[in-house]
C-alpha positions in Angstrom: 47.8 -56.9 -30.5 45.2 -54.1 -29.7 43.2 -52.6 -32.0 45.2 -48.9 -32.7 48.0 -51.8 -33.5 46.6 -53.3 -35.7 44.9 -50.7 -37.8 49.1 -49.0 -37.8 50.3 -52.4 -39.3 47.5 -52.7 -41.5 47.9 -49.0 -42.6 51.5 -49.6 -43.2 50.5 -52.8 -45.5 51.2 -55.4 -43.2 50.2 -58.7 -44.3 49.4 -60.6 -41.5 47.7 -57.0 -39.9 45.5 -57.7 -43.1 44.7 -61.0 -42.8 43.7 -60.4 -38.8 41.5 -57.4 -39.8 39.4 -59.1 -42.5 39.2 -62.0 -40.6 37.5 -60.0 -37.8 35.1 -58.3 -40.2 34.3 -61.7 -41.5 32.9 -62.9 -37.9 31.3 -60.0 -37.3 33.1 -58.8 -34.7 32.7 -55.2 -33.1 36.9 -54.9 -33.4 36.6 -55.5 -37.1 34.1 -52.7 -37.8 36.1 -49.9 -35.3 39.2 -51.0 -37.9 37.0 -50.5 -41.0 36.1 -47.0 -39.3 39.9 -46.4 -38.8 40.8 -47.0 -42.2 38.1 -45.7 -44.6 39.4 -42.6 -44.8 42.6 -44.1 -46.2 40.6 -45.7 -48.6 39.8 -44.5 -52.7 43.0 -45.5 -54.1 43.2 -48.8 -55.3 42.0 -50.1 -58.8 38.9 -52.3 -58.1 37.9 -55.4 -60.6 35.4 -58.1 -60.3 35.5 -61.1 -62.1 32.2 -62.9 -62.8 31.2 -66.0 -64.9 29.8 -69.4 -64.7 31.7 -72.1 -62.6 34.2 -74.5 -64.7 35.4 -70.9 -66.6 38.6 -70.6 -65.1 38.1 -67.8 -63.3 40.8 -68.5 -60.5 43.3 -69.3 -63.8 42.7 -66.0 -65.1 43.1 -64.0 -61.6 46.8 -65.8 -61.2 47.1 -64.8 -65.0 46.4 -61.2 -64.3 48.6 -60.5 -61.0 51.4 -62.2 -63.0 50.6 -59.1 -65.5 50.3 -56.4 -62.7 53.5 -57.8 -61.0 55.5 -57.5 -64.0 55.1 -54.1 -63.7 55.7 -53.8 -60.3 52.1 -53.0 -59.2 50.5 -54.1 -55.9 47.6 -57.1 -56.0 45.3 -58.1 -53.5 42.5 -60.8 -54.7 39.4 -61.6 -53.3 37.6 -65.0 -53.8 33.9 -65.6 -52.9 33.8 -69.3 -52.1 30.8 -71.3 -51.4 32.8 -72.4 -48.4 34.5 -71.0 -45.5 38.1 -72.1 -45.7 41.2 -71.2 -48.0 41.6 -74.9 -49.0 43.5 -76.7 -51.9 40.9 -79.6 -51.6 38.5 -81.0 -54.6 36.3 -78.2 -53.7 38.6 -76.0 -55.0 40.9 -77.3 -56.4 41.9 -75.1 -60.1 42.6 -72.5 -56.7 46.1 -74.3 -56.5 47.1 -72.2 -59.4 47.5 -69.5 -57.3 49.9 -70.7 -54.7 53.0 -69.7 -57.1 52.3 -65.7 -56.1 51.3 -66.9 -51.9 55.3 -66.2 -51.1 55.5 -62.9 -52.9 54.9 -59.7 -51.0 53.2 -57.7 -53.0 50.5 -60.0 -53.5 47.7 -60.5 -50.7 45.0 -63.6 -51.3 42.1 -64.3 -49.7 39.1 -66.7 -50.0 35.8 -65.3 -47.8 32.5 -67.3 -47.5 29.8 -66.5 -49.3 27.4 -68.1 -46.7 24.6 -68.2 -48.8 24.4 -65.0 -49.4 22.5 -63.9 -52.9 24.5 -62.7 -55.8 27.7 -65.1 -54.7 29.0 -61.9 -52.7 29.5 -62.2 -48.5 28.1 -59.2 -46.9 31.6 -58.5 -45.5 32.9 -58.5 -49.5 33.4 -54.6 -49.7 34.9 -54.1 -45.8 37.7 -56.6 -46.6 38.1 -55.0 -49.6 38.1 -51.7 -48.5 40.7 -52.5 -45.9 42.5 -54.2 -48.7 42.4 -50.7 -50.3 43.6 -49.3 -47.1 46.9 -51.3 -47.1 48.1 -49.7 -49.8 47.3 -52.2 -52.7 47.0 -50.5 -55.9 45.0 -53.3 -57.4 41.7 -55.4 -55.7 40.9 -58.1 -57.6 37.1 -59.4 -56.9 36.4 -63.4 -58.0 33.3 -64.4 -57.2 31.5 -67.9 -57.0 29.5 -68.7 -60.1 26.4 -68.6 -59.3 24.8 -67.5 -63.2 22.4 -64.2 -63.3 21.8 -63.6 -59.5 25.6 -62.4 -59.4 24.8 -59.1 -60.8 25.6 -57.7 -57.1 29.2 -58.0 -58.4 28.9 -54.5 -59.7 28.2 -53.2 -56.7 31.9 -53.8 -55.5 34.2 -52.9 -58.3 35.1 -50.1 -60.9 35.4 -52.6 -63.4 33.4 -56.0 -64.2 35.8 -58.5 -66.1 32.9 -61.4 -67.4 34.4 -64.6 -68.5 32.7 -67.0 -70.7 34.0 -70.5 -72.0 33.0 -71.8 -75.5 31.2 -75.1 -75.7 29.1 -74.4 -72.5 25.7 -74.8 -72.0 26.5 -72.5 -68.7 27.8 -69.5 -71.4 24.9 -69.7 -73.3 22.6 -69.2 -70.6 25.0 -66.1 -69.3 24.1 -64.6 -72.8 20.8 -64.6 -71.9 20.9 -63.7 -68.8 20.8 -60.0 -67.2 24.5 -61.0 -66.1 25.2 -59.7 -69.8 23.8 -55.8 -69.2 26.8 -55.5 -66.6 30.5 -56.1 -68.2 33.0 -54.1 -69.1 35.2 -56.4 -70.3 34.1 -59.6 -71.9 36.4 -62.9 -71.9 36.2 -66.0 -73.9 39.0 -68.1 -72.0 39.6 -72.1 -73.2 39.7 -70.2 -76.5 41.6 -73.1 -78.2 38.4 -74.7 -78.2 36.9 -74.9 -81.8 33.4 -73.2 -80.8 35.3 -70.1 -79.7 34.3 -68.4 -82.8 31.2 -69.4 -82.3 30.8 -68.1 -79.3 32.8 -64.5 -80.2 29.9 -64.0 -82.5 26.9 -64.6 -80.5 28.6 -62.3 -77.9 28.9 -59.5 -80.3 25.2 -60.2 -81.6 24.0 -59.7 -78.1 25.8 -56.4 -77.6 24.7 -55.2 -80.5 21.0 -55.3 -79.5 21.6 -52.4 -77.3 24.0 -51.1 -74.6 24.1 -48.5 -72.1 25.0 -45.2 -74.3 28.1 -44.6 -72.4 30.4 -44.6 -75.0 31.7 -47.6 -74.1 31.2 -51.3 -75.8 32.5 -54.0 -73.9 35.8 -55.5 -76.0 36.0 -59.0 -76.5 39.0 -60.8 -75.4 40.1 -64.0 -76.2 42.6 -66.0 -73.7 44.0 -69.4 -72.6 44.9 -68.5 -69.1 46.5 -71.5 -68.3 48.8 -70.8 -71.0 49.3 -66.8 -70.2 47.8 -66.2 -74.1 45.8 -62.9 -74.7 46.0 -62.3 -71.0 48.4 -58.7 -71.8 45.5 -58.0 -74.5 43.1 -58.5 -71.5 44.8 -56.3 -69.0 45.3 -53.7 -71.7 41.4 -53.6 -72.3 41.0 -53.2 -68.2 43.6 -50.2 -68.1 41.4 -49.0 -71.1 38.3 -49.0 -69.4 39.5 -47.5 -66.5 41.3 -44.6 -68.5 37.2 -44.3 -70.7 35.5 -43.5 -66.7 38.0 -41.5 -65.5 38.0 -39.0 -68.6 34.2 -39.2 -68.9 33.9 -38.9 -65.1 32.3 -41.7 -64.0 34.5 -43.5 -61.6 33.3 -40.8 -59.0 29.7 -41.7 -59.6 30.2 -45.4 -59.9 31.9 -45.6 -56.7 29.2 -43.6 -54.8 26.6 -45.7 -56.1 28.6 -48.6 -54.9 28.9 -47.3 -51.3 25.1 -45.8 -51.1 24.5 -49.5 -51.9 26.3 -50.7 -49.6 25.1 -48.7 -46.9 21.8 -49.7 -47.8 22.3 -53.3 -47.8 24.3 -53.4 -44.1 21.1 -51.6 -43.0 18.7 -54.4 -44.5 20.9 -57.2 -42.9 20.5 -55.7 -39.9 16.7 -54.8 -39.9 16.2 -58.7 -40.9 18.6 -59.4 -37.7 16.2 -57.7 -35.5 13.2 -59.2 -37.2 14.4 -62.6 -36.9 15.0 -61.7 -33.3 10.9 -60.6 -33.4 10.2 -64.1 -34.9 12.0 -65.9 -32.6 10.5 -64.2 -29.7 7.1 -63.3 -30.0 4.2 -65.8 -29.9 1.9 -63.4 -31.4 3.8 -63.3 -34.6 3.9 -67.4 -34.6 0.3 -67.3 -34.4 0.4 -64.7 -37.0 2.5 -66.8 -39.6 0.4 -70.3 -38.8 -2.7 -68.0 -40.3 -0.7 -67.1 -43.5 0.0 -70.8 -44.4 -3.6 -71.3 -43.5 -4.5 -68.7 -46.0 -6.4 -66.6 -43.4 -3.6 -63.9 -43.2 -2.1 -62.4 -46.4 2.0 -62.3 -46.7 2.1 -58.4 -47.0 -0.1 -57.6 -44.1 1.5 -60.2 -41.8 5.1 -58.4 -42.9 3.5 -55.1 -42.2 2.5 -56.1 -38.4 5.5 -57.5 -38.2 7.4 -54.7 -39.0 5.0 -52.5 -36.2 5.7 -54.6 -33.7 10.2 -55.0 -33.9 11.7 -53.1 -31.6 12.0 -49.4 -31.8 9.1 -49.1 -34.8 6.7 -46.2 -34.5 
């Protein structure tokens, strides 16, 4: 299939034209990144949510949970899973991903696990092409789940209109979320497992925390309680999504949070590739071996070795 094939099928919501064209952008290939070019300026429609919390929360429970919601009502789902591994697999790694195999055979849904290859934050760097090409199929909801990695997956808001956090009560991994800058960016808060009897517990500490201070957008983030597993509160937690979404569309911030998102993104495909060619520089040059054995001798600082090594990559005036 050549490329202006594949970017027609994918346009026309083609799952398998999809799968191919993320799977190119995943491997860096140059095909991948002429489709992303093809497509972007079909892109801007779909509802975009990231889901974000510590691991063992049930985050893949409460993704099925939701695109059972949206598919009730006949709307379009694509989800996105950051894994700590490569491949879409229903082994122990993950395993609670098994849950979503009941919405694999149904058309309107599109899943897909991407690595995160180590990246910081728990997002792949190739997280908003695939979901921009998601977008450019046609789906009218991307759903973001991300790995739990704890405070350093702030980069979630980067990638989404809205940012679903889910907490569990009775975890040492919850409490720590509370303290953690991951609680200056939901929109949505979740307490799922909430048939556990530290749920209330936990519903107040949440609300003390918010209550020390929020951005003064005229939103606070509702609390929802769930048991995903069971499909309890999860029409409560869709209706607080939709009511986000409708609170930055009136006040007009959708527009600006989605070009914040893409100036960031911009800004972080140019960093990976200026430490590409740097690497390259390290690899290559003697002089900047020499260079580095003097900083771990303390003869050489860090920010003046950085410095010369920035003068001497290619192309540097």
């Amino acid at each position: 299939m050549n490329s202006d094939d594949l970017a027609k099928r994918l346009l026309a919501g083609d799952k398998r034209a999809l799968a191919r064209a993320i799977t190119l952008v995943e491997n860096d290939d140059p095909a991948g990144w002429d489709l992303v070019r093809a497509a972007y300026p079909h892109t801007g429609h779909a509802k975009v949510m990231g889901l974000t919390g510590p691991p063992g929360v049930g985050k893949s429970t409460l993704i099925g949970a939701i695109i059972t919601a949206l598919r009730a009502r006949d709307e379009t789902v694509a989800a996105l899973s950051i894994d700590p591994s490569s491949p879409f697999t229903h082994g122990a790694l993950l395993g609670d991903r098994i849950r979503l195999t009941e919405h694999f055979l149904d058309p309107g849904v599109f899943i897909r696990s991407m690595a995160n290859r180590g990246a910081l934050g728990g997002l792949s760097e190739a997280t908003l092409q695939a979901v921009l090409l998601m977008d450019a199929a046609g789906r009218d909801n991307v759903l973001i789940e991300t790995v739990g990695v704890g405070q350093a997956e702030v980069d979630v808001i980067d990638h989404a209109d809205t940012i679903v956090l889910a907490l569990m009560p009775g975890s040492g991994d919850s409490v720590q979320a509370l303290k953690a800058g991951v609680m200056e960016i939901p929109d949505v808060i979740v307490v799922n497992k909430a048939d556990h009897p530290m749920t209330d517990t936990l519903v107040r500490e949440i609300r003390g925390v918010l209550a020390l201070g929020m951005p003064d957008d005229g939103w606070t983030p509702p609390v929802v309680c769930t048991q995903a597993a069971h499909g309890i509160g999860i029409d409560e937690l869709v209706s607080a999504i939709d009511a986000h979404r409708a609170h930055i569309i009136e006040r007009g911030t959708l527009e600006q949070r989605r070009r914040r998102n893409l100036e960031n993104e911009v800004l972080e495909i140019a960093t990976i590739n200026l430490r590409r060619e740097i690497e390259a520089v390290l690899a290559g040059d003697e002089h900047v071996r020499e260079m580095l054995d003097q900083v771990v001798a303390r003869k050489l600082d860090p920010a003046s070795a950085a410095r010369e090594i920035l003068r001497r990559r290619p192309g540097a005036h």
